[in-house]
C-alpha positions, 0 to 999 in steps of 0.5 A: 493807068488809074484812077481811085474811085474812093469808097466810104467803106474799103475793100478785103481782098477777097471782096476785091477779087468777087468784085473784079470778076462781076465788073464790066471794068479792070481794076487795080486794088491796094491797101482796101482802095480800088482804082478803076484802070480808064477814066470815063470822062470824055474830053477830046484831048483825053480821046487823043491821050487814050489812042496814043497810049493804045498805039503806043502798047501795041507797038511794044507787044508787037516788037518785044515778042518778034525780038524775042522771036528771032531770038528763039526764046520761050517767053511771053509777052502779055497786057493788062488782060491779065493782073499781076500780084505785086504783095500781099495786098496789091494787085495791079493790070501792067500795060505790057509784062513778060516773062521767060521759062514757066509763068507763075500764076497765083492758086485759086486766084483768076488770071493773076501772074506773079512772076513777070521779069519785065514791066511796062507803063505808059504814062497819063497825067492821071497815073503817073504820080502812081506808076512812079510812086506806090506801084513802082515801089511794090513793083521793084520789089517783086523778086522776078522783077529785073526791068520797070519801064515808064513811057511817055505819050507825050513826048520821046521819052522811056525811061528804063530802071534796072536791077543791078547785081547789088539789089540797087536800081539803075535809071537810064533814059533814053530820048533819041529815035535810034537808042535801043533799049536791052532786056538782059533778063529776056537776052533782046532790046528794042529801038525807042523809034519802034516803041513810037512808031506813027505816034504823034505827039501834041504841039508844045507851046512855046510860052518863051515866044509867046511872052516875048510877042506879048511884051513887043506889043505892049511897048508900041504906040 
């Protein structure tokens, strides 16, 4: 969801929150550096990637909260409007966080929960290196932690990582439109073809079959 504007001079933390709170744009903070959470660069394939990944969290707040609904639990599901403290020292804006019972949030500290049970990411080119990397590794160690799930934009994929009774982390993916995902932490689950739905993705090239036109061609004539 990021990307590192890089600073001769790093941040504190409390630089970081007086920073956040003047800024016409979100950032995440970690270790000093700050990562501004939308790249302005404009490009028409990056528009696309942008309104798919918009659609794509809409979707996921939409049938999240009416599971949770017709299951009658007092929960919320929320998005990057508000910043989650994944250490001391690490601030991060989820796609889509939720949490039952009472939410937790830091003292003194604007808009800032510290106890999500479920996390969402939408993957770009641009974040995924992070979401799976030093976010995700913070992120599994949030006690109240007990699902981290990575969506794709491009393709059907979502990828779910469990919390097992052990402390280890389960990876399940799932690929088909009918899969249903299951939160025990939030007692409900969603289908993977809601979390997509009127999504398009991008025409996959077929290099396969281009080579093969290609090698054809050159032995005519």
């Amino acid at each position: 969801m990021s990307q590192a504007l890089r600073k001769k001079k790093l941040m504190t933390v409390e630089q970081y929150l007086r920073f956040e709170e003047r800024s016409k744009f979100k950032h995440e903070y970690m270790d000093g550096e700050i990562f501004r959470l939308y790249d302005n660069t404009f490009s028409p394939q990056l528009a696309g990637n942008r309104a798919s990944h918009v659609f794509i969290v809409s979707n996921i707040c939409f049938y999240l909260r009416l599971a949770l609904r017709e299951k009658n639990i007092s929960c919320q599901v929320g998005t990057t409007e508000m910043r989650v403290l994944l250490r001391e020292g690490h601030y991060a804006y989820p796609d889509v966080f939720a949490g039952c019972g009472e939410l937790s949030l830091v003292p003194d500290i604007f808009d800032t929960l510290e106890n999500p049970a479920v996390i969402f990411e939408v993957l770009s080119k641009s974040t995924e290196a992070r979401d799976r990397g030093d976010k995700a590794l913070d992120y599994r160690k949030l006690k109240t932690l007990t699902d981290y799930i990575l969506v794709s934009q491009n393709k059907m994929r979502v990828e779910q990582q469990t919390r097992q009774t052990d402390g280890a982390w389960k990876i399940v993916v799932f690929e088909n439109a009918d899969n249903k995902i299951r939160f025990a932490a939030l007692d409900c689950e969603i289908a993977v073809a809601d979390i997509y739905e009127n999504i398009k993705f991008p025409a996959q090239t077929n290099l396969k079959l281009i080579k093969t036109k290609k090698n054809n061609g050159s032995r005519r004539g």
